[in-house]
N, C-alpha and C positions, 0 to 999 in steps of 0.2 A: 691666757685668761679663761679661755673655754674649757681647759681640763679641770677647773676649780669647781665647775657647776657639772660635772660627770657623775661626783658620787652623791653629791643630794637628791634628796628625796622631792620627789614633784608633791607635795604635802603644800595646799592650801592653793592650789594652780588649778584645781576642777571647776569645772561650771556648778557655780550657782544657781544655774536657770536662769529662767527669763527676768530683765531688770525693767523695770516701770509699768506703766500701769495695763492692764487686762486688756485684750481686742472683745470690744463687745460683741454678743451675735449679728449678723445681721438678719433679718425675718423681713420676708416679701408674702405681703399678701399675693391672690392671686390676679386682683386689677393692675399693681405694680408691674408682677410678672409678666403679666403678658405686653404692657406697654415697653418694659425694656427689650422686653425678645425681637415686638416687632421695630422697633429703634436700630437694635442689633442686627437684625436681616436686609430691614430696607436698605433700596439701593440707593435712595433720594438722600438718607439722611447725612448730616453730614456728618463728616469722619469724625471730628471730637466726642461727638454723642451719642455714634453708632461706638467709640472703644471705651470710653465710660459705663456704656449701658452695659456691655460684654462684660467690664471689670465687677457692675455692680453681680451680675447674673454670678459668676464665677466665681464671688467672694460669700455670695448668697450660700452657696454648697457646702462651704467652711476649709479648712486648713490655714494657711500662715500667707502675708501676701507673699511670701518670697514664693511660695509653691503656685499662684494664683498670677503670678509674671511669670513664671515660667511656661505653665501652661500657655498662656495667652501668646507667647513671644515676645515680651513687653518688658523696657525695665524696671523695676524695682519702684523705684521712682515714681512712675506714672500709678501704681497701686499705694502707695503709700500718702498721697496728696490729702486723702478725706477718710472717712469710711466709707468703707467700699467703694471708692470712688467719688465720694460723696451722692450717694443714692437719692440721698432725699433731695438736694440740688438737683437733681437730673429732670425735674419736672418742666415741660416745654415753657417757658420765660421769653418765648419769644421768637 
């Protein structure tokens, strides 16, 4: 069966590009910034909110999340939850 699809043409099998809808930018003023950085750094915060705030910071720079888990060491997954993390949740609630 495999030698049936040797001589056709890979014709209509490319990438279309990206399917659904746009990744909005994300823009951090510079009051944001600095509250997620210092999120990010402290030692107190806790871990949910200190790897949210890095994801928002990191998503803030732009690329794709799959480049923005890699960097981080993180998977996929945990960038793809909100935008950017959901940045604008990240506000202390508590």
């Amino acid at each position: 069966m495999a030698s049936g699809l040797r001589g056709r043409s890979m014709a209509g099998l490319e990438d279309a590009g990206w399917v659904g809808r746009p990744k909005a930018d994300l823009v951090l003023g510079e009051a944001e910034r600095s509250q997620l950085t210092q999120w990010a750094r402290r030692a107190k915060t806790a871990q949910f909110l200190a790897l949210r705030a890095k994801i928002a910071l990191r998503c803030a720079v732009g690329g794709t999340n799959r480049q923005a888990a890699a960097d981080l060491g993180i998977d996929t997954s945990a960038v793809d939850r909100g935008p950017a993390g959901n940045a604008a949740g990240l506000s202390a609630k508590g």
